[in-house]
Every structure is written in structure tokens, then in C-alpha cells.
N, C-alpha and C positions, 0 to 999 in steps of 0.2 A: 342529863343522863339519868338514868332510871337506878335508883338507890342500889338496889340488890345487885342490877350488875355492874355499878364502881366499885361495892365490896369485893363482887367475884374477881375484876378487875384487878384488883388493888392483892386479892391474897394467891393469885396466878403468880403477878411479879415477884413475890417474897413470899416461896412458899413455907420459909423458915422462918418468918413473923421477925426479922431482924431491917426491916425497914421503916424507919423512923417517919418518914412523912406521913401528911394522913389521905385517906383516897381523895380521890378527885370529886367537888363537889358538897367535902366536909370540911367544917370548921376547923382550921391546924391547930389553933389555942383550946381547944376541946379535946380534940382527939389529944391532943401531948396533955398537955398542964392538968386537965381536969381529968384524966386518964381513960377516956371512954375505947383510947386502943389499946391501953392494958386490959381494961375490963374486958373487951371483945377476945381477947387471947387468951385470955383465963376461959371464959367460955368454950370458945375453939380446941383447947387443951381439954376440958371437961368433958364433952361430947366425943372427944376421939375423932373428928371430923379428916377423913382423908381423901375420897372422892365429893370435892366442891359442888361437881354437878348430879348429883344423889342428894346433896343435903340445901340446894336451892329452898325448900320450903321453911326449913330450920332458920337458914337466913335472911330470908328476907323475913321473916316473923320478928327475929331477932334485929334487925334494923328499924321497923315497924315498933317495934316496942321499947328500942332501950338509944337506937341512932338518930331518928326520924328529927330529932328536936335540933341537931346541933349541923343539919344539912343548911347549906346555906343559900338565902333567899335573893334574888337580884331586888336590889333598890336604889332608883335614880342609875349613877354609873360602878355601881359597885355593886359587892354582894356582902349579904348582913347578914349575922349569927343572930339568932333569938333566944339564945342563951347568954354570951357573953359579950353581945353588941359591937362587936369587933365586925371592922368590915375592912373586905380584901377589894384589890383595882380587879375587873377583869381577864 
């Protein structure tokens, strides 16, 4: 799935950022523990962001810049973080 739309994906379902998993396709040990989905809410808070689909180029710029690394890669029969080497069954 294409980065920018598991974000959009992901902040349709919650649009009150009160949902603890992390979208689909990204690292959960990242997105929680290393806080890149606090960091992303702080962002989202910052910008005022209230029509998702107006601010598609904001996002995906911003997953391209600050997400891109903690997306996770299939390898063998799993998928592997290239940040915290952790890897999920699929």
C-alpha cells in the first residue's frame, strides 16, 4: 500500500488521534516506543490540518521526510524495520 494513503487511511479511522496502533505497513515499535506517532500529532496539531484531502501534499512530503524509514520491508516471510530490525509474521 502506498505510504500517503495508510496515513490518510489510518487518520480517517481516528480522526481524534486517540488510536494507539500504528497504520498499516509501519513499524508498531517505531510508531509507539520511538514516538514517530506522537511526533506526527504534534505536526498534525501544528499545521491545523482539518481537511485530510487538501493537505495530501503536506503528507505525503511529511512521510517522505520524517516516515519513509520506519515503513516496513518484506524479507524472506516477514517484514523488517530498518530502523529497529524488528520484524512482524505477515
Amino acid at each position: 500500500m502506498n505510504l500517503t494513503k495508510s496515513i490518510l487511511k489510518f487518520l480517517k479511522k481516528s480522526p481524534n488521534h486517540e488510536h494507539t496502533n500504528s497504520p498499516e505497513g509501519f513499524c508498531p515499535n517505531c510508531w509507539g516506543r520511538q514516538e514517530y506517532g506522537g511526533n506526527f500529532y504534534k505536526a498534525l496539531k501544528s499545521k491545523n490540518i482539518k481537511d485530510l484531502e487538501q493537505q495530501k501534499g503536506w503528507i505525503t512530503s511529511y512521510v517522505e521526510q520524517n516516515l519513509k524509514a520506519i515503513h516496513l520491508k518484506p524479507k524472506d516471510k516477514t517484514l523488517l524495520c530498518n530502523v529497529c530490525f524488528e520484524s512482524y509474521n505477515h
